[in-house]
N, C-alpha and C positions, 0 to 999 in steps of 0.2 A: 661806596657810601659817602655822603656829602660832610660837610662841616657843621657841629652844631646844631644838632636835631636831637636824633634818637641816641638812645646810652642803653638803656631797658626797657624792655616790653614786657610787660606783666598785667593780669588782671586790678583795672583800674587804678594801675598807674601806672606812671612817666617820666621819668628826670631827663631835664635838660642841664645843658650847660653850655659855656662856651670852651671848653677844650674839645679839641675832636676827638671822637668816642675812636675805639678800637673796635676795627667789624667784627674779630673772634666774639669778642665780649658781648655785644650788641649781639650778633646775631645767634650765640649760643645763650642767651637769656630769651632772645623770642623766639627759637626753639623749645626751648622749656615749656613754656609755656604749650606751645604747640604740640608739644610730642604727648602732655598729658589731656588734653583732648581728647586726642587721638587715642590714647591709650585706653581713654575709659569707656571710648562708643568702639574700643574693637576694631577700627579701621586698619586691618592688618595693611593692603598697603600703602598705606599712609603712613603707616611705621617705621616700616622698612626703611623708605624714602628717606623720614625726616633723620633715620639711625644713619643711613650712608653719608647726609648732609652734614649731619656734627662729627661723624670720622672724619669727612675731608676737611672741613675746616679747622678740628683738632690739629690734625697732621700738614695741615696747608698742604694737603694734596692735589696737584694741578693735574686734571687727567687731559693729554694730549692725546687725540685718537688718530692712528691711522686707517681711512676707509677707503675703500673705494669697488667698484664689481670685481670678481675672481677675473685671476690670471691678469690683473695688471701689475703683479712685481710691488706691492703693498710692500710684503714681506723684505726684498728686496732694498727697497728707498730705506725703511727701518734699520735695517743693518748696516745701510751705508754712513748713515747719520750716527750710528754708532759708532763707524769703525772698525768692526769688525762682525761675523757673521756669526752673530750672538742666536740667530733663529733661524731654526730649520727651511730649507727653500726646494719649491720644485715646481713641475710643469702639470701639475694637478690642480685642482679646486682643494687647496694645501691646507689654510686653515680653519680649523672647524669649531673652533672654541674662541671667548678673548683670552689672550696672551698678554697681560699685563709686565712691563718691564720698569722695574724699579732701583733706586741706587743702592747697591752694595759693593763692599772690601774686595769678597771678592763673590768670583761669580758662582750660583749657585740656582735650583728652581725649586717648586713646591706645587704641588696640587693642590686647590680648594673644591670640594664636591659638593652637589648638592647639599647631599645629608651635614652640612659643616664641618667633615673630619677633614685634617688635613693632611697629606703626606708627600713628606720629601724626598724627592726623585735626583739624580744625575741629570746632568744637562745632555746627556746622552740618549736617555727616552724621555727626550719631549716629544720625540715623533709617535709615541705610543699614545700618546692624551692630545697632542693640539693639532694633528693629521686625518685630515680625511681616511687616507691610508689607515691611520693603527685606531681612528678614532670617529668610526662612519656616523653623523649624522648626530654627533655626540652620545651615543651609546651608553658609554662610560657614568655618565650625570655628571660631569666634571662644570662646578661653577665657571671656574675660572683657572689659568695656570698663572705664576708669580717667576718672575724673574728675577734675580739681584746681579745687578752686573755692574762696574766701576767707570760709568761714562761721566764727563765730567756735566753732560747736558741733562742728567738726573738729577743733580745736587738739590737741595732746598728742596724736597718735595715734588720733582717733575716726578710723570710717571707717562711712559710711552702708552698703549693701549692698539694690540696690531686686533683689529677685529676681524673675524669670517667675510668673505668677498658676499657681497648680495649679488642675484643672479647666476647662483648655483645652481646644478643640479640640486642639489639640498637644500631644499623651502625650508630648512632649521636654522642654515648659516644666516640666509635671509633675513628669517623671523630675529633671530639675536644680535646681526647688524641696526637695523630700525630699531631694536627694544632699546638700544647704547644712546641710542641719541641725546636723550635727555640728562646725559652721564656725563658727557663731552663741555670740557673750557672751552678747547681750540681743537683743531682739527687739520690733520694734512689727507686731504683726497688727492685720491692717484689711479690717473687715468693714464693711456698709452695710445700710439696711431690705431693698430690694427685689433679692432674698430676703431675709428674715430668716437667723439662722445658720443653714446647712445642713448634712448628717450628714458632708458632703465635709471642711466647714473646722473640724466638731468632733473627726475623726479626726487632722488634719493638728494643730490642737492639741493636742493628747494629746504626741501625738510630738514636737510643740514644746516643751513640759514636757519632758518626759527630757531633752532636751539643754541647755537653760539654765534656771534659776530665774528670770528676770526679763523681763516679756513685758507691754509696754503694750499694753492690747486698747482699740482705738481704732474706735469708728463714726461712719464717713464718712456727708457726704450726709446729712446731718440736716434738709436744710433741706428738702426732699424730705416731711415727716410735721409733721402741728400737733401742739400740746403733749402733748391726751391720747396720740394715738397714740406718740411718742416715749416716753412714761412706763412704754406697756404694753410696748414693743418692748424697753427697758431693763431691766425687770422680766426678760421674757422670756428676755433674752441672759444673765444676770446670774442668772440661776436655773440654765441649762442649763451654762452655764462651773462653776458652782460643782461641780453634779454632774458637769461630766466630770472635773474634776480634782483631786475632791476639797476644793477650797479658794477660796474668793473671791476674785477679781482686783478692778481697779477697773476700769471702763469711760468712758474719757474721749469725749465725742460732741463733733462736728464737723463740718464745713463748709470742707474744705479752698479748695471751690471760691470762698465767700465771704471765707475769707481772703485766696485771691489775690487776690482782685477789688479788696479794700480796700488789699493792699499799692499794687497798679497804679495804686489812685488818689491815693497818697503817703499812706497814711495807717498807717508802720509801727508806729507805735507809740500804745498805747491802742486797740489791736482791739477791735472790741466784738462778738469770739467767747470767752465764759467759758470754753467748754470746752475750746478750743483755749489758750488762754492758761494753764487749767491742767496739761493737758499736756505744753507748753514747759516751763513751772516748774519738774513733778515731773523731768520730761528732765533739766533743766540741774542739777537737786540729785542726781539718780542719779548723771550722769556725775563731778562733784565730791565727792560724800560717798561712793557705795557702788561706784563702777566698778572699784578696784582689787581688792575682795575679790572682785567676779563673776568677772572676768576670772583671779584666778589661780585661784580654785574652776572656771570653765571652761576651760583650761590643764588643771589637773588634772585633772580627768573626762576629757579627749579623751586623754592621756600613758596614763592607766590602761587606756582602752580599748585603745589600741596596744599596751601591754607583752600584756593580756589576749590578745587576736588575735596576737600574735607569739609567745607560750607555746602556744598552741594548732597552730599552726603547728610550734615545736620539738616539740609532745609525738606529732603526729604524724609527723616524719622521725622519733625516736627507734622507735616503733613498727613505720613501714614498712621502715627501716634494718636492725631487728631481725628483723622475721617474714621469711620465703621468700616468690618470686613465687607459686608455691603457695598459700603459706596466706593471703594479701594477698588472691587471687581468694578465698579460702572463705568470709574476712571480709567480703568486699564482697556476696559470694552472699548470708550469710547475714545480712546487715545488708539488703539488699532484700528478702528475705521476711520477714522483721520488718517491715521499714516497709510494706509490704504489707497484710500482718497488721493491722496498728495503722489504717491508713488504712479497712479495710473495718469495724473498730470505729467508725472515724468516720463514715462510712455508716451505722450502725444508729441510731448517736446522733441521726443527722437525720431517719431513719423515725422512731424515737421522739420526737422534739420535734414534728413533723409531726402524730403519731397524738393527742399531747398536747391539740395546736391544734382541729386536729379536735374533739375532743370538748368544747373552751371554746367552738367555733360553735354546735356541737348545744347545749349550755348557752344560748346567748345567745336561739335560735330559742324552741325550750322555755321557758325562764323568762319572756321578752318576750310570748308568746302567752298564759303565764297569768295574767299582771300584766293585761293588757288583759281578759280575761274577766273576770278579779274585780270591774274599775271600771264594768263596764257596769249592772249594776243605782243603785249610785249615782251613776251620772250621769242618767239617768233620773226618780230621785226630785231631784233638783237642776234638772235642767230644768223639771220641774211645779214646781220649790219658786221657780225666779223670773220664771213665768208670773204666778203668784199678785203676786207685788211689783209687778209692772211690767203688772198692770190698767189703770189707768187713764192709760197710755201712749197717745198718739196711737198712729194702724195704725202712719203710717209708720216714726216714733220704738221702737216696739217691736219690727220686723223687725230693725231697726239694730242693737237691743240685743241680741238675738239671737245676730246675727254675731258683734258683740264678746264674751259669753257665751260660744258654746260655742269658738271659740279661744281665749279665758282659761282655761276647763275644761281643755282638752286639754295647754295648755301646761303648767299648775299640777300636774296628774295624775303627769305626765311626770317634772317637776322635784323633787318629791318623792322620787320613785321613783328616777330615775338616780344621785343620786351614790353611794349605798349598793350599787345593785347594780354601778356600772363600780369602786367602790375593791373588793368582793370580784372584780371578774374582771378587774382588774389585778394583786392579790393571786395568784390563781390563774397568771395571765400570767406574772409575774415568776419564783413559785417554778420553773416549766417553764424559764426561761431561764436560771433560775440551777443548774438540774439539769443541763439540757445544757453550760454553760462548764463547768461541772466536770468531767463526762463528758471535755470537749474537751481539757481540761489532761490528765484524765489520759492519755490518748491519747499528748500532749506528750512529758508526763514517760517514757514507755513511751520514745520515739523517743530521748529524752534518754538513757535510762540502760543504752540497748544499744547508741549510740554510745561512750560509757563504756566498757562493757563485753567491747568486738570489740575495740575501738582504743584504751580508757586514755585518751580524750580527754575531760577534764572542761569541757561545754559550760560557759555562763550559763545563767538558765532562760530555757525557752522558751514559757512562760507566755503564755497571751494575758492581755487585759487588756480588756475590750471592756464600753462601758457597757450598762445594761440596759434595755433598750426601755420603755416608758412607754406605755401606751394615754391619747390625749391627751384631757383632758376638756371640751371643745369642741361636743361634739355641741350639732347645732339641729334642734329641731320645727320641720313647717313649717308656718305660718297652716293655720286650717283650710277647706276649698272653701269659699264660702257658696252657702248653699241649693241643689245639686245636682239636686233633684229638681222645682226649682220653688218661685215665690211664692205666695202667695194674693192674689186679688184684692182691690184695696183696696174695690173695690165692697159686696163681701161684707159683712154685717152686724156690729158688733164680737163680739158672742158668738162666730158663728160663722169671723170670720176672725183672733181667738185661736185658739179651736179645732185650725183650720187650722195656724197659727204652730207650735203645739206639736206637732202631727203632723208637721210636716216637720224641724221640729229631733230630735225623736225618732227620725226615719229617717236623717237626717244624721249626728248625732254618735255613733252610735257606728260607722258606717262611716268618720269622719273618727278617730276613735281607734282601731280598728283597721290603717285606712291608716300613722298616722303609726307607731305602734307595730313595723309591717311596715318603714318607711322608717330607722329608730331600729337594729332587729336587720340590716337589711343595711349599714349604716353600721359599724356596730362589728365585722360580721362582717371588710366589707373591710380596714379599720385592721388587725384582726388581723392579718388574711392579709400585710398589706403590711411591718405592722412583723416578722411573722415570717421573709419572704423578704429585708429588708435585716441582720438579724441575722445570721440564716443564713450570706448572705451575706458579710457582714464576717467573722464567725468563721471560713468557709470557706478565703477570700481570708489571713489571719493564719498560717491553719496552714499553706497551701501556701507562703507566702513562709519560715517558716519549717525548713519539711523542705526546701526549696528551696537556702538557707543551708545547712545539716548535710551535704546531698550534696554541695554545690560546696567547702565546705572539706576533706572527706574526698577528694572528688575531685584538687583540685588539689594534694595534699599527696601521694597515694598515685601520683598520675603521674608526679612528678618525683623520687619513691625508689624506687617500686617495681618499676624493671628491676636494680635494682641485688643482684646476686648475692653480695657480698661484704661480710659487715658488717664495717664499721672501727670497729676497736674505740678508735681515737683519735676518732671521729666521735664515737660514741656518749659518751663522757669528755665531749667540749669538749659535746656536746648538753646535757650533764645539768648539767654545770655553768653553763651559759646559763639555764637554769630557776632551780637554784637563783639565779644571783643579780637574774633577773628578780622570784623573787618573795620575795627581801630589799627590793628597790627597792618594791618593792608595798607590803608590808609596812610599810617605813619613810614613803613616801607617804604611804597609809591614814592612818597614824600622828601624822603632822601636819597631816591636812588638818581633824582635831576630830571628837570623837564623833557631830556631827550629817550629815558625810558618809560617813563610816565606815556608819554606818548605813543610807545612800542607798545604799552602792555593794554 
C-alpha cells in the first residue's frame, strides 16, 4: 500500500491523510465493508475467501508454498530448510493433503477436517492423514494438517505450506494443488532432472505466476547428474522458464537428500551444498527485507479478485431480478446458441491448424527427398577423391577408413543442411500456431461479449495465454551401416581390392544417405505431429475450462433470481448501490497499490 491515500473504506466515505495508513487497518476496514455484502446476498464463497483474508492479515500470516509435480522431493527441500525431518518422506505419490507447518515451542500436529473438528495427533501418525499410503485420495475429509515446530524461519507469522504433488495418479492431489494457488505469497517450486521440466509443471507455473510474483524454482536431486550434464539441464530449465514467463527466475540446484544426510551427521552448520546454502540465504533476506511488500501486494490481488467475483455476482441478480422468467429462459436460449455458434468456429480452427500441419509434413517429405538427391553426385566424386589419398593405405587400415568416411560424410551433409532448414519450419510452425491462438482468442472474446451482451455481465478476459510449441533441435543421424553389401577379400590383390573398396562404398553410401535422410523426415514429421496434438490440446482444454466458468456463473446466479416474479425495486437500489461502492473500493485499492499493479490488474 502506498503513502497517503486510503485509511478507510466504508460506504460513502473516505479519510485521507498524510500519515501513512497501516494496511492491517486499511484493509481490515474495507473488508468490512465487503464481507457484509457478501454476507447479505449469501455469497457463501465469497465469504469464506474474504474470512481466510482477515485471518491472514490478523495473524500476518505469510503462506509460503511448496509445490511442484509428485516425486520431485517437495517434501524433502521442506525438511531440509527446516533442519530437520519434521515430515514424513517416501518414494510414493506421498502427499495427499496440505501440510501446513507453523511456528511452535515445541513440536507438535493437529488435524483440521472438513466438518471443522479438530483433533490432535502425535507427530508420529501424520503418515495416517497427510499419506497417500494411510490417506488414499483424501478419504479421510481432512482439511488440512497443522504443524508446530521451533524453526527459526517460521518466526513473525511464516508458515510453510508443503501441498500434494500435481500429476498424480490422484486427480484429487491435483485438483487441491491448483485450488492453493490463489492462497500462496511466495512460493518454492521443485522440480528435479529425471524428468527434466515437463509441459505438466510448465503449465502449472504459468498459473503460479498469476498468483504471486515471488517463486524460488529450486532443482532437486542434483546429486543424481555430473557436472556437464547438470550445466546442460540448467541451461535447459532456465531457457524454457524464461520463455514461459516471459522473464528470468533464478534457479537454485540441490541436494536435499545430501543435506539431510549431513545435518544427521551433526554437521549443521558449514554445508558444503553451495546451492542449497544459497537458497537459505536468498530465503532468509526475502523473508526480512521483501516479505511485507509481497504479502500486502498478495492481500491485494486475492481482495480484488473477490470484490471482482462479488460484482459479477451483483451484476448478475440486478439482471435476473429485472428481466421475466420469460426472458431469463430466451437469454439463456440464446446465449447457448451463441456459444454453440462460437464453439463450432472453434472446430474449424483445428481443421485448419491440422490442414496447416499437414502440409509443413508434405513440406518436410518433399524438401528432405531433394536435399538427399542433390548430395549424391558429390558424394561420389568425394569417395573417389579419398580413395586417391588413402592409396597407400594398408587393405585393412583403408576398409576402416572407409567406415569412418562415409559416416563423417553423411553426418557433415546432414549438419549443414538442418539448422537452416528446421529454423524455416519452425518459422512456418510457429506462424500456424500463432494463427490458430488468435483464431482461438477470438472465438473467446465472441463468448465474452455476448455474455455481456444478454446479461450486462462485464467478464475478465478470457484470453488464453498458452506458449508456443518449438520444434526442438535435437535431431540425430544415425552411424552409417558399414559395408552392407559385403567386404572384399583381403586376398585380393591391392589394385583390385581398392577397386573393390570403392565399389562397395559407392553402393553403400548413398543408400546410407538416403536411409538417414528417410529416418531425419520421419523424425521431424513425428515432432510435428506430436507438438501439434499437445498444443491442441492445451488450447482445447483452456477454452473448455473457460466457457465452463461463464456457464456456472450465469448458471448459479440466474437459479437463485430467476423464479423470482416480482422485481423489488428496493433490491435493485441497495443492488446498484453495492456496485457502486464496490467499485469505489476498487478504485481506491488500484489506486494505492502503484502504477506497476494498476497495470497487472
Amino acid at each position: 500500500m502506498t503513502q497517503g491515500t486510503v485509511t478507510w473504506v466504508g460506504r460513502s466515505e473516505i479519510r485521507t491523510g498524510l500519515e501513512p495508513p497501516d494496511p492491517r487497518e486499511s484493509i481490515s476496514s474495507t473488508l468490512t465493508a465487503i464481507e457484509a455484502i457478501a454476507t447479505r446476498e449469501n455469497v457463501e464463497p465469497v465469504c469464506r475467501r474474504l474470512l481466510d483474508l482477515r485471518q491472514r492479515v490478523e495473524q500476518d500470516r505469510f503462506q509460503l508454498a511448496v509445490v511442484g509435480q509428485f516425486q520431485r522431493g517437495k517434501t524433502s527441500v521442506l525438511n531440509a530448510l527446516l533442519r530437520n525431518e519434521v515430515l514424513p518422506v517416501g518414494t510414493l505419490p506421498f502427499t495427499s493433503v496440505l501440510t501446513i507447518v507453523k511456528y511452535g515451542d515445541l513440536q507438535s500436529a493437529e488435524v483440521l477436517f472438513q466438518s471443522g473438528e479438530r483433533l490432535p495427533i502425535s507427530v508420529d501418525e501424520l503418515l495416517e492423514y497427510v499419506s497417500e499410503a494411510g490417506n488414499p485420495s483424501n478419504v479421510k475429509n481432512v482439511e488440512h494438517v497443522e504443524v508446530s515446530y521451533p524453526s527459526e524461519l517460521l518466526r513473525g507469522g511464516v508458515t510453510f505450506t508443503n501441498c500434494p504433488g500435481f500429476g498424480s495418479p490422484s486427480d484429487r492431489n491435483t485438483q487441491t494443488a491448483y485450488e492453493f494457488l490463489p492462497c500462496v505469497d511466495a512460493a518454492i517450486f521443485v522440480t528435479s532432472p529425471d524428468p527434466p521440466l515437463t509441459s505438466a509443471e510448465m503449465e502449472f507455473l504459468k498459473r503460479l505466476a498469476g498468483s504471486t510474483k515471488k517463486i524460488f524454482l529450486v532443482m532437486n536431486k542434483i546429486d543424481l547428474l555430473d557436472a556437464s550434464s547438470l550445466a546442460a539441464l540448467l541451461e535447459f530449465t532456465q531457457e524454457a522458464v524464461s520463455r514461459a514467463l516471459g522473464t528470468p527466475i533464478p534457479v537454485y540446484v540441490v541436494s536435499a537428500r545430501e543435506v539431510l544426510a549431513q545435518i544427521s551427521r551433526k554437521r549443521c552448520s558449514g554445508l558444503e551444498e553451495p546451492g542449497f546454502h544459497h537458497l537459505e540465504s536468498d530465503l532468509q533476506r526475502f523473508l526480512k527485507e521483501e516479505r511485507n511488500d509481497v504479502f500486502y501486494t498478495s492481500i491485494l490481488r486475492s481482495l480484488l479478485n473477490s470484490i471482482g467475483d462479488l460484482r459479477i455476482h451483483l451484476q448478475l441478480c440486478i439482471e435476473s431480478t429485472a428481466a421475466s422468467s420469460q426472458d431469463s429462459d430466451r437469454k439463456r436460449a440464446r446465449f447457448e446458441q451463441e456459444l454453440t455458434a462460437a464453439l463450432q468456429r472453434q472446430q474449424q480452427n483445428e481443421v485448419s491448424l491440422a490442414a496447416s500441419i499437414r502440409q509443413l509434413v508434405g513440406l518436410v517429405k518433399s524438401e528432405t527427398s531433394r536435399f538427399v538427391e542433390s548430395r549424391h553426385p558429390s558424394l561420389d566424386s568425394t569417395l573417389r577423391a579419398h580413395l586417391k589419398d588413402c592409396e597407400r593405405m594398408p587393405k585393412g587400415d583403408l576398409a576402416a577408413s572407409f567406415d569412418r568416411f562415409i559416416e563423417f560424410q553423411i553426418q557433415h551433409i546432414f549438419n549443414q543442411w538442418r539448422p537452416d532448414f528446421e529454423g524455416s519450419l519452425d518459422h512456418a510452425f510457429r506462424e500456424a500456431s500463432v494463427k490458430f491462438l488468435q483464431a482461438t482468442n477470438d472465438v473467446a472474446d465472441s463468448i465474452r461479449d455476448t455474455a455481456f451482451a444478454l446479461f450486462g455481465v462485464e467478464l475478465s478476459s478470457l484470453h488464453i495465454i498458452e506458449h508456443l510449441p518449438v520444434i526442438p533441435g535435437d535431431h540425430r543421424t544415425n552411424p552409417a551401416t558399414q559395408w552392407q553389401h559385403g567386404r572384399p577379400s583381403f586376398l585380393l590383390p591391392g589394385p583390385i581390392f581398392r577397386w573393390r573398396v570403392l565399389k562397395i562404398a559407392l553402393q553403400v553410401a548413398p543408400f546410407e544417405l538416403d536411409r538417414t535422410g528417410g529416418l531425419l523426415a520421419r523424425d521431424l514429421k513425428s515432432r510435428l505431429s506430436e507438438l501439434t496434438e499437445a498444443f491442441t490440446d492445451n488450447v482445447r482444454n483452456q477454452l473448455r475450462e473457460r466457457v465452463a466458468a461463464v456457464r456456472l456463473a450465469l448458471a448459479e446466479a440466474l437459479a437463485r433470481q430467476g423464479h423470482s416474479e416480482i422485481c423489488n425495486s428496493e433490491r435493485l437500489r441497495r443492488l446498484s448501490a453495492d456496485i457502486d461502492e464496490l467499485d469505489q473500493v476498487t478504485e481506491m485499492l488500484r489506486a494505492g497499490a502503484g502504477a506497476e499493479y494498476a497495470l497487472e490488474a
